[in-house]
Residue, then its C-alpha position, 0 to 999 in steps of 0.5 A: x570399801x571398793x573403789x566406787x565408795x571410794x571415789x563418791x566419798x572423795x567428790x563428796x566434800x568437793x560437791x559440796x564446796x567444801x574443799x579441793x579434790x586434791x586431800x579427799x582424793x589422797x585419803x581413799x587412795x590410802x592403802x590401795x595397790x597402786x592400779x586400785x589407786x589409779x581407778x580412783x584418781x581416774x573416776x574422781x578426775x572424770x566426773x570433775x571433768x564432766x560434772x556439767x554434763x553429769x549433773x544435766x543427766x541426772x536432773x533427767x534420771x531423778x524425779x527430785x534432788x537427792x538431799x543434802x544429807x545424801x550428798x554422797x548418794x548423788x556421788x555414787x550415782x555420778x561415778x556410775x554414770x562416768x564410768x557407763x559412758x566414759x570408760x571401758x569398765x565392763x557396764x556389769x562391774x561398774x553397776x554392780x560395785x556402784x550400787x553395792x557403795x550405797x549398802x556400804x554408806x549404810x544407805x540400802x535403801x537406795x540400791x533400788x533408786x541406783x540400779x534404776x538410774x544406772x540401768x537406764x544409763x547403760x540402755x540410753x546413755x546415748x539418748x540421755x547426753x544428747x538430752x543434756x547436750x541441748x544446754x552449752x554448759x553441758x554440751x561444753x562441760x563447763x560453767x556458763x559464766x566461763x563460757x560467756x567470759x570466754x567468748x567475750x575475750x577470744x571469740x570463736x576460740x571460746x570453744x577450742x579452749x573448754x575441748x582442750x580443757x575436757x582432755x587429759x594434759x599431756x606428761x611434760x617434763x623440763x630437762x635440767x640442761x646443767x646436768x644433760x643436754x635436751x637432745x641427749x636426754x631424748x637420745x637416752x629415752x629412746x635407747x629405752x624404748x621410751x617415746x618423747x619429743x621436744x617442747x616446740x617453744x621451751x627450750x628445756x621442755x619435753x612432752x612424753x608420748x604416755x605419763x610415767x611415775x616420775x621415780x620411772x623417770x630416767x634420771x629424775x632421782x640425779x636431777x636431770x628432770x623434774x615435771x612441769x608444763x610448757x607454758x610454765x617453763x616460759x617464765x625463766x628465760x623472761x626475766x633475763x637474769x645475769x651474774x650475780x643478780x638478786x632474784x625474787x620468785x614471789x608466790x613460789x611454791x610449789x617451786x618448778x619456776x624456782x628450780x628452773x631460774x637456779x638451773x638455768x642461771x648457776x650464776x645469779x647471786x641469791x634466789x628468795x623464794x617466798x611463798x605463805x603457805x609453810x607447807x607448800x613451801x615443804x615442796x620448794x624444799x624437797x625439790x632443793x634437797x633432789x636438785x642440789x643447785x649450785x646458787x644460794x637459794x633462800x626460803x621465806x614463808x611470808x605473805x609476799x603482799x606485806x614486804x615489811x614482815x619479810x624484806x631485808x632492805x635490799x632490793x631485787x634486780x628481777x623478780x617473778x610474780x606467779x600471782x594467785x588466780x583462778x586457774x582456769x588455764x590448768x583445769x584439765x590438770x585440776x577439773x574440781x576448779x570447774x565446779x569449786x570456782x565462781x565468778x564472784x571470786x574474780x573480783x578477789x583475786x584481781x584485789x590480791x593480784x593488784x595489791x601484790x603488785x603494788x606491795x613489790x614493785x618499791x623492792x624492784x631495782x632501777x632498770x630492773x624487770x619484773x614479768x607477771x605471770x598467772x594460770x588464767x585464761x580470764x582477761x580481767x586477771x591477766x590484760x586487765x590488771x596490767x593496764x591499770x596497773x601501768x596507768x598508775x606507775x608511769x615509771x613502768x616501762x613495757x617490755x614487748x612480747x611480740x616477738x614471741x611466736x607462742x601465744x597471742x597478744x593480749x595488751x601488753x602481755x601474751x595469753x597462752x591457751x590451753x593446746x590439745x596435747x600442748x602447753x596448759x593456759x597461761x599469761x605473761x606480761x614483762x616490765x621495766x622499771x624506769x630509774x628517774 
């Protein structure tokens, strides 16, 4: 099949709910040269990215909905519109190719609705986003209901965030400064032409001028670098840790934090990452076996929520809760979440996040720090959360963050927003727990 039968097949079961782009998208890159791979990625990508919009400007070219047996129909017609009006895709190839999918789906006699459609697209697209443009959700590219909780939490920002969302995130990497120093390490992209510069608020962290596979990485394969965003990157300096410490990284996988805390504390006594999807946690393990760190780390795949499946008693001195969250401050990085998140899930993740809260906080040490972290943007999983939270447990102590000059107060905690070529959206929160 080309590359647009591809891509529509892999947006099929994201338009319909169904799953992630994250396994689709791998299955139509099977078996392709790795430019044809990247075509893929990037289509797939764009129209995720600008679904919104898309969908307006179809409702404009259809006289009625495709059905939903033709879901894939409606795929093709989406691919062809991103890559007329957002790619320097000839307009004759993308046409072309983008028509001649519905032939390979076994659908002729849609090349007519298709060519029609495209064609108007290639002679009025200015006209037709404009049309679509009049609605926010459109004009934005984002669903009205993140909108609407955007603006009621920071205001005039609402609209830098969904720009910054609409763009590609930046390549970053962190430095393993046990095996090279930051500043040595940019010395050594620069001795091979290769254009970086230092992260303004991770000390550890650096943004590529253009992204790399990371085997071109210079020396990822030694351990010197692994990737991962800025905001991220936040997370070990946070929790303090000191010689000999038991450290707890819940919800660990894919494991970038888990490597950052066993590279930046050598010293600690024992890493348990824990995370309850066995093959995520694969990823936490390939990352040990590259990384090679000198502190034990021990791998647990148990349900950090119930204690008494996994927990052996002995308590933690720092533990790291990276808790499930809508993601809305990584979209750029994963744009299906625009079409795949809803606003009735809030309510759900708010209940896991409170729950594992409430299931770790009996396993922290006395004076011991606990710091809460999640990849959102939305004020209910993020300030909400913690406010109830320390209502409940008086023997929670503040630690204050208003010293840090990234972010912005957001209760107790600070919210990162997503930069143009920066750090992606996050939220941290540190707490003490006070012995009696």
């Amino acid at each position: 099949m080309n590359i647009r039968t591809r891509a529509a097949q892999a947006l099929c079961p994201v338009l319909q709910q169904k799953a992630s782009l994250t396994q689709p998208l791998a299955q139509a890159q099977q078996g392709l040269s790795a430019a044809d791979a990247a075509l893929v990625q990037e289509i797939c990508f764009g129209v995720m990215r600008f679904l919104p919009r898309l969908q307006a400007m179809s409702r404009l070219l259809l006289k009625q909905a495709w059905k939903n047996k033709d879901t894939d129909l409606h795929a093709l017609l989406l691919v062809g519109m991103y890559q007329l009006i957002y790619t320097r895709i000839p307009a004759h190839a993308a046409l072309s190719e983008t028509v001649e999918g519905a032939r390979e789906l076994n659908k002729t006699w849609a090349t007519k609705v298709l060519n029609a459609c495209l064609r108007r697209v290639q002679e009025e697209g200015a006209n037709l986003v404009a049309q679509a443009n009049q609605k926010q959700e459109a004009a934005y590219a984002h669903p009205s209901w993140l909108l609407k909780a955007w603006k009621k939490s920071f205001g005039t920002d609402w609209q830098a965030i969904a720009e910054a969302n609409n763009q590609r995130p930046p390549f970053t990497v962190r430095v393993n400064t046990q095996a090279i120093s930051r500043d040595d390490y940019l010395k050594t992209l620069a001795d091979q032409g290769i254009q970086a510069e230092p992260a303004p608020y991770a000390t550890t962290g650096v943004y590529f001028a253009q992204a790399l596979k990371v085997e071109n990485l210079p020396g990822f394969a030694q351990g010197w670098v692994s990737v991962q965003d800025e905001a991220a990157q936040l997370a070990a300096d946070l929790l303090q840790v000191k010689a000999k410490m038991r450290v707890l990284d819940a919800c660990c996988a894919p494991g970038g934090k888990s490597m950052h805390l066993l590279q930046a504390y050598p010293q600690l006594g024992e890493l348990v990452a824990l995370d309850k999807d066995p093959q995520r946690l694969q990823a936490v393990q390939t990352s040990l076996d590259r990384l090679q760190p000198q502190a034990p780390c021990q791998l647990i795949c148990a349900d950090a929520a119930q204690p008494d499946t996994w927990w052996d008693g002995q308590a933690f001195d720092r533990i790291l809760l990276d808790a499930p969250c809508s993601g809305t401050g990584v979209i750029r990085r994963h744009p299906d979440i625009k079409h795949l998140r809803r606003l009735s899930d809030i309510d759900a993740l708010v209940a896991i996040q409170q729950k594992l809260l409430q299931s770790l906080w009996p396993l922290l040490t006395p004076n011991g720090i606990l710091v809460y972290a999640t990849c959102s943007t939305l004020t209910r999983e993020n300030k909400d959360v913690m406010a109830n939270f320390i209502y409940q447990h008086p023997d929670a102590e503040v630690i204050k963050l208003d010293t840090f000059s990234w972010g912005q107060a957001s209760g107790i905690g600070r919210q990162l927003l997503p930069q143009p070529q920066g750090h992606d959206g996050f939220f941290y929160a540190c707490l003490k727990k006070v012995a009696s």
